[in-house]
C-alpha positions in Angstrom: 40.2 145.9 -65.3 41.1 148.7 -63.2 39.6 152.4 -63.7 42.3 153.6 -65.8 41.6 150.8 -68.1 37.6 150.9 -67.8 37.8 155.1 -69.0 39.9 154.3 -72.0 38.0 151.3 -73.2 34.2 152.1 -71.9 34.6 156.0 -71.1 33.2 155.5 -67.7 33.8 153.7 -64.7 31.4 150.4 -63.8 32.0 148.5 -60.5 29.3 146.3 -58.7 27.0 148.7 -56.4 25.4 147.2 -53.5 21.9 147.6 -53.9 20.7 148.7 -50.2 22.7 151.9 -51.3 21.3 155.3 -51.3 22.8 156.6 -54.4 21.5 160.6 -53.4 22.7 160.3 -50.2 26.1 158.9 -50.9 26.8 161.1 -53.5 25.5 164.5 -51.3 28.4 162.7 -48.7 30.9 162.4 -50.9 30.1 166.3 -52.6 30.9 167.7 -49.1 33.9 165.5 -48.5 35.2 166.1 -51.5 34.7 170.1 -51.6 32.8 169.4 -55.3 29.9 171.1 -56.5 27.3 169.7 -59.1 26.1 171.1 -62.5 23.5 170.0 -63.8 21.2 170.6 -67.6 17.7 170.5 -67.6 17.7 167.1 -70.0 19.2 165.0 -67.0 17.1 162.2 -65.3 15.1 163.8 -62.3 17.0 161.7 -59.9 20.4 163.6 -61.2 18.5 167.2 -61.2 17.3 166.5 -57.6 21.1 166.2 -56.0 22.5 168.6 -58.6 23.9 172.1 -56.5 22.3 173.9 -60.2 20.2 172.9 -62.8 20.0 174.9 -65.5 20.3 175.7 -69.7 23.8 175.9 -71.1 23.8 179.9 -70.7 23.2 179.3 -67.1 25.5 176.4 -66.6 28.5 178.3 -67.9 27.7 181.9 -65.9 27.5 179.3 -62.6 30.9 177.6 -64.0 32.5 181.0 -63.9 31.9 181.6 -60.3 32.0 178.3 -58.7 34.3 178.1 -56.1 35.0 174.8 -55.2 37.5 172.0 -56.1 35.9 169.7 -58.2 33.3 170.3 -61.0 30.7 167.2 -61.3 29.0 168.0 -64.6 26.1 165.9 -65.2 25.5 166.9 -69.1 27.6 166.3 -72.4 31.1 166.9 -73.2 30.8 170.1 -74.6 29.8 171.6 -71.4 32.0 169.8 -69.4 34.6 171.4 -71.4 33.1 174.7 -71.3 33.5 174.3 -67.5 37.5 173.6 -67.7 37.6 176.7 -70.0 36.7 179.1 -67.8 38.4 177.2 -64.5 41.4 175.3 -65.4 42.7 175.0 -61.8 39.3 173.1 -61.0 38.9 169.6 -61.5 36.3 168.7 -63.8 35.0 165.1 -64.1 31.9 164.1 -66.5 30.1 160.5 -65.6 30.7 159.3 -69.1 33.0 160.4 -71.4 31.0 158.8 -74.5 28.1 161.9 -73.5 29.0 163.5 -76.6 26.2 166.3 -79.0 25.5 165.4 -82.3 25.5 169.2 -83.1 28.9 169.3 -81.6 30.3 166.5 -83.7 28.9 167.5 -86.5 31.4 170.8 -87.2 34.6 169.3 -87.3 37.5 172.2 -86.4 39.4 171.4 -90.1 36.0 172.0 -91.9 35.5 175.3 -89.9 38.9 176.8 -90.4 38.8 176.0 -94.1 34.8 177.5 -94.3 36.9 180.7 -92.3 39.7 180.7 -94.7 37.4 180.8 -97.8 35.1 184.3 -95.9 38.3 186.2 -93.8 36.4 189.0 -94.0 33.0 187.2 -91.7 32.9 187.1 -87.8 32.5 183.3 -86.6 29.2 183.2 -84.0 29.6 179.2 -82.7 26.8 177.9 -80.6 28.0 176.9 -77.4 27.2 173.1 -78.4 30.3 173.1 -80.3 34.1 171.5 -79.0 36.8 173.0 -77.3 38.8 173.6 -80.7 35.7 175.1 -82.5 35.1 177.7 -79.9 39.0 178.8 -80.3 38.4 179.1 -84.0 35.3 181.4 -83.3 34.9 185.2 -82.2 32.0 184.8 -80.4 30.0 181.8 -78.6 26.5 182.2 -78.0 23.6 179.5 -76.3 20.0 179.8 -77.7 19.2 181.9 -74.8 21.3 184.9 -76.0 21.8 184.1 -79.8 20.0 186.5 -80.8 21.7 189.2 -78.2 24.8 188.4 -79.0 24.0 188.2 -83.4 22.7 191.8 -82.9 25.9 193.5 -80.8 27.7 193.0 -84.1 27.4 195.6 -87.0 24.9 194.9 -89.2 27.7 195.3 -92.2 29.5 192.9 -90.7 29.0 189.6 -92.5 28.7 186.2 -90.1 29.4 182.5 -90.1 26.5 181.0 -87.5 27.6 177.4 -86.5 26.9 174.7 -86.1 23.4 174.6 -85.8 20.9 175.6 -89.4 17.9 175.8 -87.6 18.6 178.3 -84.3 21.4 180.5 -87.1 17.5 180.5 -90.0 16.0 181.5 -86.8 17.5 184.1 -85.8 18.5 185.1 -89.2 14.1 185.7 -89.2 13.8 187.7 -86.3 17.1 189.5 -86.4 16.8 190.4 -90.5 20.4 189.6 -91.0 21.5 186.7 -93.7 24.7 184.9 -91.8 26.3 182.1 -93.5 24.6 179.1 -91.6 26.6 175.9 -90.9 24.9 172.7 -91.8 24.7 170.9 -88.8 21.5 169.8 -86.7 20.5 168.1 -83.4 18.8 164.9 -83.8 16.7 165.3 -80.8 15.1 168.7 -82.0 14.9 167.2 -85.6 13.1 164.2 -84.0 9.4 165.9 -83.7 6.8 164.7 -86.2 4.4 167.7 -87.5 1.6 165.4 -88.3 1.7 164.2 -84.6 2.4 167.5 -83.3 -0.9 168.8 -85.0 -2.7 166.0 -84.2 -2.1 166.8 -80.1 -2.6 170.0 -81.0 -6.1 169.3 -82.6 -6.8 166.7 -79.4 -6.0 169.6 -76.6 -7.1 173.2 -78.6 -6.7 175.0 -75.3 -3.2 174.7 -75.3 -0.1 176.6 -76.3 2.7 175.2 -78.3 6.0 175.9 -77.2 9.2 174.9 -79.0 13.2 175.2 -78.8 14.8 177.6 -81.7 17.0 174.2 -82.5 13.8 172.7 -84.1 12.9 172.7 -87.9 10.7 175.2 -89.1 8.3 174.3 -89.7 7.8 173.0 -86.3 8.5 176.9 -85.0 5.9 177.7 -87.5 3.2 176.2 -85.6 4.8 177.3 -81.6 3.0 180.0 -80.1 6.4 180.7 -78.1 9.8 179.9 -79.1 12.8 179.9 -77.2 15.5 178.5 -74.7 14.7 175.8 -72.1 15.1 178.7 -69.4 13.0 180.7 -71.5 10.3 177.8 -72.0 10.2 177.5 -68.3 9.9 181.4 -67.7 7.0 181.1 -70.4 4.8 178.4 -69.0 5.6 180.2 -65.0 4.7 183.7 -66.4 1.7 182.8 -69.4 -2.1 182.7 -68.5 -2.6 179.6 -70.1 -3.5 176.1 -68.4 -2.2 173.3 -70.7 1.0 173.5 -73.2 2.3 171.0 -75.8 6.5 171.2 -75.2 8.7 170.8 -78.0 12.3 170.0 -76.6 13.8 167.1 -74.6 12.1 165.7 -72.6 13.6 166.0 -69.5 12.8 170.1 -69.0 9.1 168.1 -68.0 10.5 167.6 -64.9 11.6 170.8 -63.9 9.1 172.7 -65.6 6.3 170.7 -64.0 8.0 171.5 -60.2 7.2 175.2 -61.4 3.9 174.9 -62.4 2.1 171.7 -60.6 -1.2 172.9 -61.9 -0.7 173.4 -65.1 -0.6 170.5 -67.8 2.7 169.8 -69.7 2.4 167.4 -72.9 5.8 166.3 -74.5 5.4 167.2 -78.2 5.4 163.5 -80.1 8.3 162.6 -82.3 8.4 160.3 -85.0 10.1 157.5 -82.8 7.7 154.6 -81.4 9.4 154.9 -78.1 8.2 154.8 -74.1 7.5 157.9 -73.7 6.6 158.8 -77.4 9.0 161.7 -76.9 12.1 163.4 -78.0 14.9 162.1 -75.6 18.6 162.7 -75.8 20.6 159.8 -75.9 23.6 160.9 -75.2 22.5 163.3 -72.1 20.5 160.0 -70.4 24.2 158.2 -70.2 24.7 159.5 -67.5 22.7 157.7 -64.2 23.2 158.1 -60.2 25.5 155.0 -60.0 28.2 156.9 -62.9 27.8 160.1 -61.0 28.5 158.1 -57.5 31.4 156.5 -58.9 32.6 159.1 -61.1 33.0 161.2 -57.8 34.3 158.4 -55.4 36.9 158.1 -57.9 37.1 161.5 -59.4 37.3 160.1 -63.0 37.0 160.4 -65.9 38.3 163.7 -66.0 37.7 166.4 -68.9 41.2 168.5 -69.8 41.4 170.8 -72.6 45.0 171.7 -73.9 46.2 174.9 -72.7 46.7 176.7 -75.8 42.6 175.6 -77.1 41.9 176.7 -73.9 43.1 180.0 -74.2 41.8 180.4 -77.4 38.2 179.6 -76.6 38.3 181.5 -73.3 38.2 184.8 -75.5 34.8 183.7 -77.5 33.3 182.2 -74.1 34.3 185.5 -72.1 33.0 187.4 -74.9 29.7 185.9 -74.8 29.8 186.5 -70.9 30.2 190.2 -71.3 27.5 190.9 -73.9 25.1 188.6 -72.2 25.5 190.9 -69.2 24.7 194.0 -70.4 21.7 195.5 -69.5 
């Protein structure tokens, strides 16, 4: 099966790796031969985020998107972003490691269902979460991540009704703190709807010196009991910044690993979900697809690569842009 063939029937490529290999190293080779840079989220294995040029949330991974200058885009994440990435450069090459690397929060606001929802309120502004498709950003006004949602809910009127998609729990969130009563898509991820509250209280009862600290994406009444909420960047900037010794997280996993680089002496515990698994944590699926040997042959071969039709594209670039420009005001 050649690679053509492998990306349409697996989505990636798969090739027999000898094992005396240094993944990192061949990989940081071929990045320099190849002119590519690397974009990486926080929810990637530590091995990826150690090699990656940037590591960051999805507001940070698209403001580095916009000014990379380079000719390839490696984006260890999910689709979504990858596609974000062509938005805002479509004369760079961007490959993902695995095609299949979808967002259950993306899949779960189909474009058809939005434009109808938009037909039936012509009069509402459509705020999209940046974990959304290509075609539901071009059907939206605005994009925002959870690091700016509520930024970017507040630079529009407050007479100005909104659709929030896709996801309930960040739009109820900021629909709290913000006042406002947008008309919330019902749509979820099933990582941040993964944490148990009786476990969660448990821990919390087991370690009373520390703070809870959960992602806006949760369910409520896991924000209910989080003495900070907010964005992976802004988790990190939390536990850097706070007093505090010891904090229960409540997001993917995989911020652990970054977070813990900033803060060595502080203890990080992964909020329990109700899955029996390893690490008796909430792990994305989809964003642990992608591994150092689908990054090393994703860029030896630089495939699979993420396109986004010209006239989607231009389309979304206006909400994306737009979310650029109010996130950089002062």
């Amino acid at each position: 099966m050649n690679v053509a063939e492998q990306i349409q029937k697996k989505g990636y490529i798969s090739e027999p790796i000898d094992s005396s290999l240094d993944l990192s190293a061949e990989i940081l080779k071929l990045k320099k031969e190849k002119n590519a840079v690397i974009l990486a989220h926080y929810y990637q294995e530590p091995a990826i985020q150690e090699i990656a040029d940037y590591v960051g949330d999805s507001l940070g991974l698209s403001q580095e998107a916009a000014r990379v200058d380079c000719d390839i885009i490696l984006f260890a994440g999910v689709h979504f972003m990858a596609e974000t990435a062509k938005i805002l450069n479509p004369h760079r090459k961007v490959i993902l490691p695995d095609l299949n690397a979808g967002c259950s929060l993306a899949e779960s606001c189909n474009p058809d269902d939005l434009r109808k929802l938009k037909e039936k309120h012509p009069d509402h502004v459509v705020i999209t979460y940046v974990n959304a498709s290509a075609e539901v950003k071009a059907l939206s006004d605005i994009v925002c991540t959870s690091s700016n949602a509520k930024k970017i809910v507040d630079s529009v009127p407050e007479n100005q009704p909104i659709i929030f998609a896709p996801d309930k729990n960040l739009g109820r969130y900021i629909n709290k703190i913000t006042g406002r009563n947008m008309l919330l898509w019902d749509g979820a991820c099933i990582v941040h709807e993964a944490f148990s509250i009786e476990k969660l209280l448990k821990v919390a009862q087991e370690h009373p010196d520390a703070k809870i600290i959960a992602h806006p994406e949760s369910e409520e009444h896991i924000l209910k009991t989080a003495d900070y909420i907010g964005s992976t960047a802004g988790m990190i900037h939390f536990v850097e910044t706070d007093e505090s010794q010891k904090y229960i997280v409540a997001t993917e996993a995989g911020i652990l690993h970054e977070m813990q680089k900033k803060v060595p002496h502080k203890v990080l515990i992964p909020a329990p979900s109700h899955e029996d698994n390893t690490c008796a944590c909430s792990e994305c699926a989809f964003m642990k697809m992608n591994t150092l040997q689908k990054l090393y042959l994703c860029l030896k071969y630089e495939q699979p690569e993420v396109t986004v039709p010209e006239d989607i594209r231009l389309k979304a670039l206006k909400s994306v842009n737009r979310m650029l420009e109010i996130s950089a005001r002062k």
